[in-house]
N, C-alpha and C positions, 0 to 999 in steps of 0.2 A: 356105910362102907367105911372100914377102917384104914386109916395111912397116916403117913404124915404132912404134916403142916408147910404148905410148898409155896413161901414168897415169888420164886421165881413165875411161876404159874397162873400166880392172881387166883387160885381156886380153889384156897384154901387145906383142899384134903389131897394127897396124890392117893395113887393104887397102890397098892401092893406090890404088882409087877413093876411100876413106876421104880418105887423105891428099891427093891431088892438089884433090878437094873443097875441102879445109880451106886449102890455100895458094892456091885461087881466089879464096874469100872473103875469106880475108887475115886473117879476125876474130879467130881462137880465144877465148881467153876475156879479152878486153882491154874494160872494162868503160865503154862510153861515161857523161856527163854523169848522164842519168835512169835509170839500174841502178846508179849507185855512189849518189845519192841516196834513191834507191829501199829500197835496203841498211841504208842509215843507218836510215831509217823504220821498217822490218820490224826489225830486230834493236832499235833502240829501243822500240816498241811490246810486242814481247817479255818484255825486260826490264822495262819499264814493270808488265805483267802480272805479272809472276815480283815482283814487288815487294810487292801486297795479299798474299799471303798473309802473307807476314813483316811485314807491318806488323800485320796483323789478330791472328797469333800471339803480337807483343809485347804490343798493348794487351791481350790475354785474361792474359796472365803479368804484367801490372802493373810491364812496365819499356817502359823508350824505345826507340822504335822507328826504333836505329841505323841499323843494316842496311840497313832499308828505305826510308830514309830515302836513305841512300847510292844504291841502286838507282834510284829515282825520279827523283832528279840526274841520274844517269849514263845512262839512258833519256830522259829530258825535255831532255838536252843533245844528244840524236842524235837527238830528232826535230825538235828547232829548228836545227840542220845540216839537215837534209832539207829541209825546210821553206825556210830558208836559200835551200838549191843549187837549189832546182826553184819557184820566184816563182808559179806559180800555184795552188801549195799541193797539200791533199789532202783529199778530202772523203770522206763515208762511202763510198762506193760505188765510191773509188779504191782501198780499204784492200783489198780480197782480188783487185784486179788489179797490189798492189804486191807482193803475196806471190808472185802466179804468174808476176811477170817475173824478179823475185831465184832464184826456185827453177830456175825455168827457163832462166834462162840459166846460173848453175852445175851446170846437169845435163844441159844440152846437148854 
């Protein structure tokens, strides 16, 4: 079967219909405006998360809580990027439809 060489797929060869698909749409994985903000938010959020614990385990060990400290910055600076990029913000009920367009368009 002829096609092209498809990283995304793991399968090495796509179809034909695969590809001629994919150069109708024109998209591949070119991340418009609210999927790269999007991004920013989920992997901030993330991190944000990944953050309590090492904060929580410094104060129990009775030192400063570097690290997490560090994290917290670096996640509370990607969601004020997103926040930033997308003006009408993010409310609760947006948070697990921001996960399912980042995941899905990278796994599409």
């Amino acid at each position: 079967m002829r096609g092209t060489f498809d990283f995304r797929l793991g399968t090495g060869v796509a179809s034909r219909a695969w590809a001629a698909s994919e150069a109708a749409c024109g998209q591949g994985l070119q991340a418009g405006p609210d999927v790269q903000a999007d991004l920013f938010f989920v992997i901030g959020l993330v991190v944000v998360i990944l953050a309590i614990p090492a904060i929580i385990g410094a104060f129990s060990d009775s030192r400063p809580p570097r690290a997490g400290t560090i994290l917290v910055m670096i996640g509370g600076g990607l969601i004020a990027l997103a926040i930033w990029q997308k003006p009408s913000g993010y409310s609760l009920g947006d948070i697990p439809d921001a996960f399912t367009r980042v995941i899905g368009h990278y796994l599409r």
